[in-house]
SEVEXSE-40847 format. One record per residue (C-alpha): residue number from 1; residue in one letter; chain; x, y, z. Coordinates in Angstrom, 1 decimal, always signed. Example, Ala and Ser with C-alpha at 12.3 -4.5 7.8 and 13.67 -1.06 7.14 Angstrom:
2
i/aa/ch/X/Y/Z
1/A/A/+12.3/-4.5/+7.8
2/S/A/+13.7/-1.1/+7.1
END
This chain:
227
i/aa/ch/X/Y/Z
1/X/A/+52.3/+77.4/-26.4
2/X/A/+53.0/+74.9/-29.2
3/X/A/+50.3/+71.8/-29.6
4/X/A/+53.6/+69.6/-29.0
5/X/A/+53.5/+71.0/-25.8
6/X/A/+50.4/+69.9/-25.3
7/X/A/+49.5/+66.4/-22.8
8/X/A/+46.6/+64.9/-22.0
9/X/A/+48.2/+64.8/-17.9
10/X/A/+48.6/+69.1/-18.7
11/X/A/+45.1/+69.6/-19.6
12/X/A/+43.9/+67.3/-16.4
13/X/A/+46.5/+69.5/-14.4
14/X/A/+44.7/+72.3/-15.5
15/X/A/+41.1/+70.8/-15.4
16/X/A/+42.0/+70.2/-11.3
17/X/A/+43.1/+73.8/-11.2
18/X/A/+40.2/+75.3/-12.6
19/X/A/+37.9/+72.8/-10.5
20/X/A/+39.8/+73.9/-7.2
21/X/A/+39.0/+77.3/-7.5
22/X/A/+35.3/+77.0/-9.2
23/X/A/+34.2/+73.6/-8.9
24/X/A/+34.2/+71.0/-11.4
25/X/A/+30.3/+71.8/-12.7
26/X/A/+31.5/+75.5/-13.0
27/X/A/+34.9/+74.5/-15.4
28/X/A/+34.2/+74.9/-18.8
29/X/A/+36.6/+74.0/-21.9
30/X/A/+37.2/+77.6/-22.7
31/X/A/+38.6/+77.7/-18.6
32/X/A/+40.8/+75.1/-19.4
33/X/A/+42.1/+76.5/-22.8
34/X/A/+42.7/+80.0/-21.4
35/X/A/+44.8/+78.5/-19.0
36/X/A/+47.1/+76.4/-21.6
37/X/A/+46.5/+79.3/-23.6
38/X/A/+45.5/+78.0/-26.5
39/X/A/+42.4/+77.5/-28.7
40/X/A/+39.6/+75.7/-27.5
41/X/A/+39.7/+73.1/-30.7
42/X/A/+42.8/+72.2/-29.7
43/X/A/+41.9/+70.2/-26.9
44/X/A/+39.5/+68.0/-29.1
45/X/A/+43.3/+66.7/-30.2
46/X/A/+43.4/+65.1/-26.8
47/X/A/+40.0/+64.4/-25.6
48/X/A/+36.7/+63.5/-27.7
49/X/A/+34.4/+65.5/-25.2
50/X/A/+34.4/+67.4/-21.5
51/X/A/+32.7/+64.5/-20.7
52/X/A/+36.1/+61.8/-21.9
53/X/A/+38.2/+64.4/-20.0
54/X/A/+36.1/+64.6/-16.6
55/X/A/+36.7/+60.8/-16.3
56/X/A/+39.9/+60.4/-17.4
57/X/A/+40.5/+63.5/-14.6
58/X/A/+38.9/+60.7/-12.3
59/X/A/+40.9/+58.0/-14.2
60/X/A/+44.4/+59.9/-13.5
61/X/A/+43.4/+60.8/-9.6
62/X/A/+42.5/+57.2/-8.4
63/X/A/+45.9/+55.8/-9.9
64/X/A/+47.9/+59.1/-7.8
65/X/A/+45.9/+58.7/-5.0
66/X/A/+45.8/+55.0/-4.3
67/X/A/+49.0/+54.7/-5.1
68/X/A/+50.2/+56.3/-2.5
69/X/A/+51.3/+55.2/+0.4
70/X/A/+50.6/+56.2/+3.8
71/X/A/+52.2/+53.3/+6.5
72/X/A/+55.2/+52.2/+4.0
73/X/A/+55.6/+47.8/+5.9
74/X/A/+59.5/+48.3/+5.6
75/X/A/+59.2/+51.4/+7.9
76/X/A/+56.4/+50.4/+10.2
77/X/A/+58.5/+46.9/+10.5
78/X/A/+61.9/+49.2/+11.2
79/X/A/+60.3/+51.3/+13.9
80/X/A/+58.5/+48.3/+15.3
81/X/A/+61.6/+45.8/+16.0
82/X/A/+64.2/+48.7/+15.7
83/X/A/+67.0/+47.6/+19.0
84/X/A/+66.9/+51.3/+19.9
85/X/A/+62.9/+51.7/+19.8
86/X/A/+61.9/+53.3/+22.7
87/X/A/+58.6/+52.7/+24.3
88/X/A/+57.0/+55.3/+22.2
89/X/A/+57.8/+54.4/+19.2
90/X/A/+54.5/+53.2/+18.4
91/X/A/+52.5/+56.4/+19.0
92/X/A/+55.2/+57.9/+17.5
93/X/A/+54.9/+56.6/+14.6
94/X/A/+51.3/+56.8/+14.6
95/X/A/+52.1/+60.6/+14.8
96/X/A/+54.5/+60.9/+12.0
97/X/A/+52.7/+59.2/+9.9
98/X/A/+49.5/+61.5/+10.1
99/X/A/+51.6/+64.5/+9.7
100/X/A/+53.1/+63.6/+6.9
101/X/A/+49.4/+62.6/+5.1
102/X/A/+48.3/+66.1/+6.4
103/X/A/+51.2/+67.5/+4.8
104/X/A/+50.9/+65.5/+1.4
105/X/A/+47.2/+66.5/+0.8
106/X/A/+48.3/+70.2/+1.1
107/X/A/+49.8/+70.0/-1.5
108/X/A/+49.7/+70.6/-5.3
109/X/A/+48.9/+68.4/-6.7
110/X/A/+47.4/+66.3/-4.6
111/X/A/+45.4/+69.2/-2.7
112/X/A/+43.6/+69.6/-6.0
113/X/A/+43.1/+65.8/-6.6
114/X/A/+41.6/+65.8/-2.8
115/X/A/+39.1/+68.5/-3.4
116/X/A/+37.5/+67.4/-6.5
117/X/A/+37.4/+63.7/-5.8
118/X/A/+35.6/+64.3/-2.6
119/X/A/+33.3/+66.9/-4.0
120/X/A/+32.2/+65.2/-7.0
121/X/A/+31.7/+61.8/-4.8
122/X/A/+28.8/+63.6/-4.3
123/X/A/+27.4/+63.5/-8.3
124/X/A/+29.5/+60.9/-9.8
125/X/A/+29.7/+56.9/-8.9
126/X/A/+33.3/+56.6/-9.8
127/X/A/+34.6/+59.7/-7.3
128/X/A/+32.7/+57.9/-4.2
129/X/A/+34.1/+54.5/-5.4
130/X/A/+37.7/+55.9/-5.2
131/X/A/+36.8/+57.6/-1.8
132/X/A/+35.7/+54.2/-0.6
133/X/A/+39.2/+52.8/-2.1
134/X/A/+41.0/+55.0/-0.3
135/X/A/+39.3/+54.6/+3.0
136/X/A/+40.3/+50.7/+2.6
137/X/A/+43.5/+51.1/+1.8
138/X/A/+44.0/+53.5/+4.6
139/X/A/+42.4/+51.0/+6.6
140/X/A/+44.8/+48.2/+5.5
141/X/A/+47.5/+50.1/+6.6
142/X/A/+46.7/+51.1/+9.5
143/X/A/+45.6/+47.2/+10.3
144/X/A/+49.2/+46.1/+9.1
145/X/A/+50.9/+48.4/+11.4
146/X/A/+49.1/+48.0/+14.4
147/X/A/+49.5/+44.2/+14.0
148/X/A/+53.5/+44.7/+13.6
149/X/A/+53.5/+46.9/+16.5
150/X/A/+51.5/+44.5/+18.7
151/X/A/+53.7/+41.3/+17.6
152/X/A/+56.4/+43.5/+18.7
153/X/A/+55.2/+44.4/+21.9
154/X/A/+54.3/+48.1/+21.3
155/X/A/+50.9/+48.7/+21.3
156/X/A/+48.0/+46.1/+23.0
157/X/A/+44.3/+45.7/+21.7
158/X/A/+41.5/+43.4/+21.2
159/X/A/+42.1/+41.2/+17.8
160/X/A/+38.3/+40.8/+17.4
161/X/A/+38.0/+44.6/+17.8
162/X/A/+40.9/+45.5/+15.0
163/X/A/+38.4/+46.2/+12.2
164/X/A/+36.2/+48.7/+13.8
165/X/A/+39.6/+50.2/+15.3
166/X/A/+40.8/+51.2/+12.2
167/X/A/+37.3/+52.4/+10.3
168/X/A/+37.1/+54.6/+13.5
169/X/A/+40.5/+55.7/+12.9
170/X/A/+40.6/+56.7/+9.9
171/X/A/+37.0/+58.4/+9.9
172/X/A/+38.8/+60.6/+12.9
173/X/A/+42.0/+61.0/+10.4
174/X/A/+39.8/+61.8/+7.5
175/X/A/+37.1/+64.0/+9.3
176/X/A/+40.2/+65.9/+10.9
177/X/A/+41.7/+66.3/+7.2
178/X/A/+39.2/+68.0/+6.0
179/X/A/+38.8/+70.3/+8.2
180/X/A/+42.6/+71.1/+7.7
181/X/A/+42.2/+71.4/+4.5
182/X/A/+39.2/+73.8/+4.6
183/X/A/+40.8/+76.0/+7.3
184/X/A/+43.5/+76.5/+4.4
185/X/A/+41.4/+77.1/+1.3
186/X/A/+39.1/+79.5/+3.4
187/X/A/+42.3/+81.8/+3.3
188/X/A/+42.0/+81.4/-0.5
189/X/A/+38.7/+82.4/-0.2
190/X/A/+39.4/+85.9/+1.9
191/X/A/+41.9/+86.8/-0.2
192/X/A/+41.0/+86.1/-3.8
193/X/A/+43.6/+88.1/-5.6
194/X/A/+46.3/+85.7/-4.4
195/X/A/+44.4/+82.7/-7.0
196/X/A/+44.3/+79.0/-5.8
197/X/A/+47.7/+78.5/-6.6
198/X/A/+49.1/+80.9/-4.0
199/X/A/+47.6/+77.9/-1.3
200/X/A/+50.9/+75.7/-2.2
201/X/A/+52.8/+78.5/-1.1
202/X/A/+51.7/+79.1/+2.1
203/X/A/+53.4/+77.8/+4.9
204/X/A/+51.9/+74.4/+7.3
205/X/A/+49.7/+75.9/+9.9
206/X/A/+51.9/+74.1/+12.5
207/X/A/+49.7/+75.3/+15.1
208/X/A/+45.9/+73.7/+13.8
209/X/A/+47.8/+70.6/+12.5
210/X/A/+48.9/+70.0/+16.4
211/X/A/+45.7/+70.1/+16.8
212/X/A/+44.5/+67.6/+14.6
213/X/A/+46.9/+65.6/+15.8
214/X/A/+46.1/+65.9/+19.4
215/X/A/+42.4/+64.7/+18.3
216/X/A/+43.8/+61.8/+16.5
217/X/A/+46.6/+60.8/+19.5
218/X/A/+43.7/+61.0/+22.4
219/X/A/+41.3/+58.8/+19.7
220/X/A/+44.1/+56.3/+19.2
221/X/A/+44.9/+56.1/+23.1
222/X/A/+41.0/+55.3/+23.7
223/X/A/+41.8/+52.2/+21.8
224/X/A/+44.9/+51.0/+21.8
225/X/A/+47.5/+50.1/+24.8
226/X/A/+50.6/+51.7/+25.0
227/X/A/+53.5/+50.6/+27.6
END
């Protein structure tokens, strides 16, 4: 591979690869060089030190990451005031919405971003401050939504109680995450010929995701009204 080849937003790529499958701590520049295949000192081209590239890896995932978006206000506003939104359209929503964060994060190469964010938020400042960032802003949304939904006549709650709605909310969406995500590494894991990458291949475990999702419907119902 030619050094023209060679991008600072490859060498992260590979930097989240290698930290998917060995952790972070374990990835060493000789990792990341056999895996672009080329020389070590060729990386020194593109980043002073591990060090420069470790937080630019944390630079590059916060900007994906919080850009994202998980309650989009044009389609929450759509669904919300729709003339042929049925009474379930809320929850619905609610439902589709989940799902397709679920199915975002289980993928590459935002499934790699996930894992070593929230295992280095553990050792490094900057990962638990874009942890925290994200919690907000899937907070925000959630608080949007609800309030379009309830202006429309969806969904019912207590305004004074909206804050702690959605941090318990997205704690239950988070928590049940996780766990989806684990369930699917741990397959990795038991069959370690297949390599990390073989994770994006597999197919959505329809089955545990219902599940999460049942957790997260019966949580939301404890909380907020439906008609």
């Amino acid at each position: 591979m030619s050094k023209k080849q060679i991008t600072q937003e490859k060498i992260i790529q590979s930097f989240l690869s290698s930290a998917a499958e060995k952790g972070a701590g374990a990835t060493s520049l000789s990792d990341i060089s056999d895996m672009l295949e080329i020389k070590k000192a060729s990386l020194y081209n593109h980043f002073a030190s591990r060090d420069d590239m470790y937080n630019a890896t944390l630079e590059y995932c916060s900007a994906e990451i919080l850009n994202s978006t998980f309650m989009p206000v044009e389609i929450v506003e759509s669904a919300a005031t729709g003339k042929n939104a049925s009474k379930g359209t809320a929850l619905s929503y609610f439902k589709k919405a989940v799902t397709q964060y679920f199915k975002l994060f289980e993928c590459d190469p935002f499934y790699k971003m996930y894992v070593f964010i929230h295992s280095e938020q553990y050792f490094n400042r900057k990962a638990l401050d874009i942890v925290q960032a994200d919690y907000k802003r899937l907070s925000d949304q959630l608080r949007d939504a609800l309030k379009v939904f309830k202006k429309a006549g969806k969904c019912d709650f207590e305004d004074k109680e909206l804050k702690d709605i959605c941090s318990y909310l997205v704690s239950v969406i988070t928590n049940q995450l996780d766990l989806y995500i684990a369930r699917k590494q741990e397959i990795i894991r038991q069959n370690p010929d297949t390599g990390v990458g073989s994770l994006f291949a597999l197919p959505t475990d329809e089955a545990q995701l219902e599940a999460n999702l049942h957790i997260f419907e019966s949580s939301l119902k404890k909380i907020v009204v439906f008609p």
